[in-house]
C-alpha positions in Angstrom: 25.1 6.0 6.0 22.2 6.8 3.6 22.8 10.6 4.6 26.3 10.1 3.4 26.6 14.4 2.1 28.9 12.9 -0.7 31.1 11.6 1.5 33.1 8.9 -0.7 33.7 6.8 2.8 29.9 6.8 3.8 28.9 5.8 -0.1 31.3 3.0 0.0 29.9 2.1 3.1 26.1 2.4 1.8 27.2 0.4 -1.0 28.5 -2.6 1.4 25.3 -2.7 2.9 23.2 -2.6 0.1 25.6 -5.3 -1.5 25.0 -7.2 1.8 20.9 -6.8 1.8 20.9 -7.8 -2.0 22.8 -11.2 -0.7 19.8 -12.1 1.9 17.1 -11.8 -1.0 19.3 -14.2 -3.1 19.1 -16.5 -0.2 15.7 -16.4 0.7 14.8 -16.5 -3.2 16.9 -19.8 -3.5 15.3 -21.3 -0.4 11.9 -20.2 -1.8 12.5 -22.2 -5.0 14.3 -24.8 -3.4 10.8 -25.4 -1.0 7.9 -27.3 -2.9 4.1 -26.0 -2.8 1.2 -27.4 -4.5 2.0 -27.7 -8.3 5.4 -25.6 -7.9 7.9 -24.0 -5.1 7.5 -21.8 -2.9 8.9 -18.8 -5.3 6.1 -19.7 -8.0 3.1 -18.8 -5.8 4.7 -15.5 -4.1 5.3 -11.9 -4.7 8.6 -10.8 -3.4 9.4 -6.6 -3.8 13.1 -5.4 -3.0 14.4 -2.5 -3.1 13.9 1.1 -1.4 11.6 4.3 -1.3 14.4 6.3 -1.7 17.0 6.2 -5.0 18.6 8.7 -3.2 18.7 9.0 0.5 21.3 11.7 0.8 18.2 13.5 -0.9 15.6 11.9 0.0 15.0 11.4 -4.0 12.1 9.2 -3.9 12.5 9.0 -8.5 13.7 6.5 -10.7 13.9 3.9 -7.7 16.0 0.6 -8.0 13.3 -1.9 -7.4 13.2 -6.3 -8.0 10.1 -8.2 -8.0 10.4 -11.6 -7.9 8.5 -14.8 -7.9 5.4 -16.1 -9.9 2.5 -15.0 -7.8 0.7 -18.2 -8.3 0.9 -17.8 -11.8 -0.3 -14.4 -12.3 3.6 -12.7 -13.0 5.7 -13.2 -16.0 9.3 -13.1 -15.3 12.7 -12.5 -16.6 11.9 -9.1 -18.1 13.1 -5.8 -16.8 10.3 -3.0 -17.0 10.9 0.8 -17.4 8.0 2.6 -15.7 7.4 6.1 -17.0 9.2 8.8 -15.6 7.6 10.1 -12.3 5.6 7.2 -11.7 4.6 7.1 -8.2 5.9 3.4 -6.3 2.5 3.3 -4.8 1.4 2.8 -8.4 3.5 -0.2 -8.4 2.0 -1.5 -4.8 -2.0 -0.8 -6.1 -1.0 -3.1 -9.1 0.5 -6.1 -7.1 -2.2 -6.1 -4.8 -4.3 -6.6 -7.7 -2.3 -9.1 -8.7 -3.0 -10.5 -5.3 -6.8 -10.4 -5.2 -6.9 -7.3 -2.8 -9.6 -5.3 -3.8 -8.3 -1.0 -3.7 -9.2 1.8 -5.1 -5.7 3.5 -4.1 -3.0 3.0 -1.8 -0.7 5.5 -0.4 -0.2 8.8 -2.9 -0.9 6.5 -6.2 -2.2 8.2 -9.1 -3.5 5.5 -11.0 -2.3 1.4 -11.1 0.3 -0.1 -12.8 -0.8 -3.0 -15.2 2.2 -5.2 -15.2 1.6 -7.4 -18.2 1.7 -4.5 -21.3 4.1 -2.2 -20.4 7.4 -1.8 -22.7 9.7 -4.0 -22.3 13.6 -4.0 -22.5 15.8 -6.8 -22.9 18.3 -8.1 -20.6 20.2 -10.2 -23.4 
């Protein structure tokens, strides 16, 4: 379906799916919060990415790609913010920064260019 050559049957069709994998992460995140750990839930201390390598599979359009990260990673994420990356800014860039955030030492991962700090980038408000 992802290969849908504009096909407004096969991009409805995408769109139920993704609708349908976007309901799964709600329900593992509620169970994840819903399960205590230590000083918090399960959800506090984890790093949970969704999304795709591809905005654009039809394409294979690997820019501008729809990506959540939830949880608190033991206390080393700040939620409830939505962040613009620069434009062209590989997802590997994204990666080398969580595992950072996880305490995986790496120099580089994948075809990153750099890391992504996720505390001082510009923010935008969600209301």
């Amino acid at each position: 379906m992802s290969h849908h050559q504009d096909n407004p049957e096969k991009i409805a069709a995408i769109g139920k799916i993704n609708a349908y994998h976007v309901s799964l992460l709600s329900y593992f995140v509620e169970k994840l919060a819903a399960s205590p750990d230590g000083d918090g839930s399960l959800l506090d201390h984890s790093m949970v990415l969704h999304g795709s390598g591809m905005s654009n599979g039809n394409l294979h359009d690997h820019k501008n790609l729809p990506l959540v990260l939830v949880g608190g990673g033991a206390g080393r994420l700040r939620g409830g913010r939505h962040i613009k990356f620069p434009e062209l800014t590989p997802m590997a860039n994204l990666l080398l920064g969580l595992l950072d955030k996880a305490g995986v030492p790496a120099d580089r991962f994948g075809d990153s260019t750099g890391r992504v700090d996720l505390e001082p980038l510009s923010l935008t408000s969600d209301g």
